[in-house]
C-alpha positions in Angstrom: 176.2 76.1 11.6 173.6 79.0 10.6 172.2 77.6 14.4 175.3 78.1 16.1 175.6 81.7 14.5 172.3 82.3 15.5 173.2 81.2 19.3 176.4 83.3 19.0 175.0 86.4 17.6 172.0 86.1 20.3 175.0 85.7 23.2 176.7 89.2 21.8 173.8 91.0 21.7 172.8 90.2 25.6 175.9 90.9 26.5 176.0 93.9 24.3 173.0 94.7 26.1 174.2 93.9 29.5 177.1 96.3 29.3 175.6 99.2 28.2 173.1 99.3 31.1 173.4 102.4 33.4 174.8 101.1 36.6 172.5 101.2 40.0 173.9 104.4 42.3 174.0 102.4 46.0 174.1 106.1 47.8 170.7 106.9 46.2 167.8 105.8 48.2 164.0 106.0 47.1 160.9 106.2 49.3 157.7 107.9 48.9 156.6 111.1 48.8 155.7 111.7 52.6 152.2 112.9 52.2 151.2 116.2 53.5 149.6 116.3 56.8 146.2 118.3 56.8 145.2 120.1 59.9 142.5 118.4 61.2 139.3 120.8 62.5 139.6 122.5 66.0 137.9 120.1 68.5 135.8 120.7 71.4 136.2 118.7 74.8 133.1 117.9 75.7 130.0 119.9 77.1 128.2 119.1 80.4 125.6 120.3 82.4 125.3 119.9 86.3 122.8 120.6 89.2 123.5 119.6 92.5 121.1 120.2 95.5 123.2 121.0 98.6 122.0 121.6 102.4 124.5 124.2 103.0 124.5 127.3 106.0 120.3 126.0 107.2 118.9 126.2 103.7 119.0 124.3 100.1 120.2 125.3 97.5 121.0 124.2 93.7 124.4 124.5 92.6 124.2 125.0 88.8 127.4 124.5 86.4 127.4 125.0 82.7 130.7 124.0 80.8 131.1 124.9 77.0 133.8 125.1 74.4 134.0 128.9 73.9 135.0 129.7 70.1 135.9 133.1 71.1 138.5 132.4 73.3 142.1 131.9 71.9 142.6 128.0 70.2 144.9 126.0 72.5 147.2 123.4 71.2 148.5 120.2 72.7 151.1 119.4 70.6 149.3 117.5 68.2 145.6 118.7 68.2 143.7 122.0 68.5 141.0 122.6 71.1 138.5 125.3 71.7 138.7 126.6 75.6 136.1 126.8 77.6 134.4 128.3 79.8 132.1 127.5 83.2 129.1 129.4 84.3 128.4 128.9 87.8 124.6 129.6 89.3 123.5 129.1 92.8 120.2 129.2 93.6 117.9 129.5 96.6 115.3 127.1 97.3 112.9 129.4 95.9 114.9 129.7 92.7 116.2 132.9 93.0 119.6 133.3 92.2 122.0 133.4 94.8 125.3 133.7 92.6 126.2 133.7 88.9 129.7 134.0 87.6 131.7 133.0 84.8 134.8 131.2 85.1 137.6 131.2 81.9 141.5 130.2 81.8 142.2 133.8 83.0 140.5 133.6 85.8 143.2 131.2 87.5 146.5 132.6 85.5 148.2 134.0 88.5 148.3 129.9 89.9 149.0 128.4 87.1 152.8 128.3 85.6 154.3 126.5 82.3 153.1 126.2 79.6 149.5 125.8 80.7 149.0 129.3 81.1 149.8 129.4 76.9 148.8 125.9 75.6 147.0 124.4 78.1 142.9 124.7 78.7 140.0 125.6 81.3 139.2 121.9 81.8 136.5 123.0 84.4 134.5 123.4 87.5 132.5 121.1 89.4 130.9 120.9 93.0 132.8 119.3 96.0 131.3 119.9 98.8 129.7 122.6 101.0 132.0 122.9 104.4 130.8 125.2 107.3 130.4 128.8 105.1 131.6 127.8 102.2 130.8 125.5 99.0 133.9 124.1 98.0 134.6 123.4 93.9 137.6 121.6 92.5 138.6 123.5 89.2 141.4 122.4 86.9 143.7 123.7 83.8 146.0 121.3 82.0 145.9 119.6 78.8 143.0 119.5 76.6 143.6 116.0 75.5 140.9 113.4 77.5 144.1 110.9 77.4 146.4 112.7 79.6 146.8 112.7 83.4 148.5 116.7 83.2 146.5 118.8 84.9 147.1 121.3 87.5 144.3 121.3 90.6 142.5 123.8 92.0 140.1 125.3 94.7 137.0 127.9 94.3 135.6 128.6 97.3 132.3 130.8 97.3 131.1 132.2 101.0 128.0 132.6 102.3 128.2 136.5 101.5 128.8 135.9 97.9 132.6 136.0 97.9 135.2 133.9 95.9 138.6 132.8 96.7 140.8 130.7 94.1 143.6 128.7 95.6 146.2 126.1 94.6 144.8 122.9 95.7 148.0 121.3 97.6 146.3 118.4 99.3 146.1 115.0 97.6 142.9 112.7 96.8 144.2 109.6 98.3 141.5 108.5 101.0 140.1 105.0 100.2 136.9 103.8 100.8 138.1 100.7 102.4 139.6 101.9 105.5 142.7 102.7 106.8 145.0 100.0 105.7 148.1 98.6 108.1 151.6 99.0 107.4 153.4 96.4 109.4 151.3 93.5 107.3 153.5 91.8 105.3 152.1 90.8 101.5 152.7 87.4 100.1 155.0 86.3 102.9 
């Protein structure tokens, strides 16, 4: 008997126990703490150095590029990550080494072709050597997005002539000559 008290007492106390529990609020949901996001360091895009010798109006000459992240120009931001700009210094020089040409190229320098937001957030992705063409040595200059991953870029041309002179254009004509030859249309593939 003192057994079955025992069990009956024990029962009334768990359900005692049971029914004074605070009841779970379904419309309260926990998660985490989101943590806070740090900003990472301002990153640089890369520097290079290029010399190219060029046979260009009956002489040669060494065309000489310098690109470098430029700390003094405004930060640019893609979104997710800060870059430095940059900046390109261009030398030519005569076969004897004297210089022919220095300038320095930045963002601003190519404003008035650019639209959208690259003129804000996008960055000088640089300069390099084409080819030389009659009186002129062509370069291929870009601003777009900082970040090595993307494709978004907007193209364009320097042209220096053989009296020193520089003309910045859009570049409208497409890269899309293959080194295989002209393909033809009229085969049909898989057929």
């Amino acid at each position: 008997m003192k057994s079955r008290l025992s069990l009956a007492l024990l029962l009334l106390s768990a359900l005692l126990f049971a029914s004074c529990a605070k009841k779970k609020n379904e419309n309260e949901i926990i998660t985490h703490k989101p943590k806070a996001v740090k900003p990472s360091a301002v990153r640089k895009m890369g520097d290079y150095h290029q010399q190219t010798k060029v046979a260009w109006v009956g002489s040669e000459y060494t065309v000489d590029l310098d690109f470098r992240a430029d700390t003094s120009l405004p930060v640019v931001y893609d979104g997710e990550q800060r870059y430095y700009d940059n900046h390109t210094t261009l030398r030519i020089l005569r076969k004897d080494g004297s210089e022919f040409l220095k300038r320095e190229f930045a963002k601003s320098d190519f404003l008035q072709y650019i639209s959208g937001s690259f003129g804000k957030d996008g960055a000088f992705l640089g300069v390099v050597f084409d080819k030389a063409e009659g009186d002129n040595l062509i370069f291929a200059a870009s601003v777009g997005s900082p970040d090595k991953s993307s494709d978004e870029y907007i193209p364009l041309v320097v042209k220096v002539g053989r009296m020193g002179n520089i003309t910045i254009s859009k570049d409208t004509q497409l890269d899309t000559t293959s080194s295989e030859g002209p393909s033809d249309e009229s085969e049909e593939d898989g057929v």
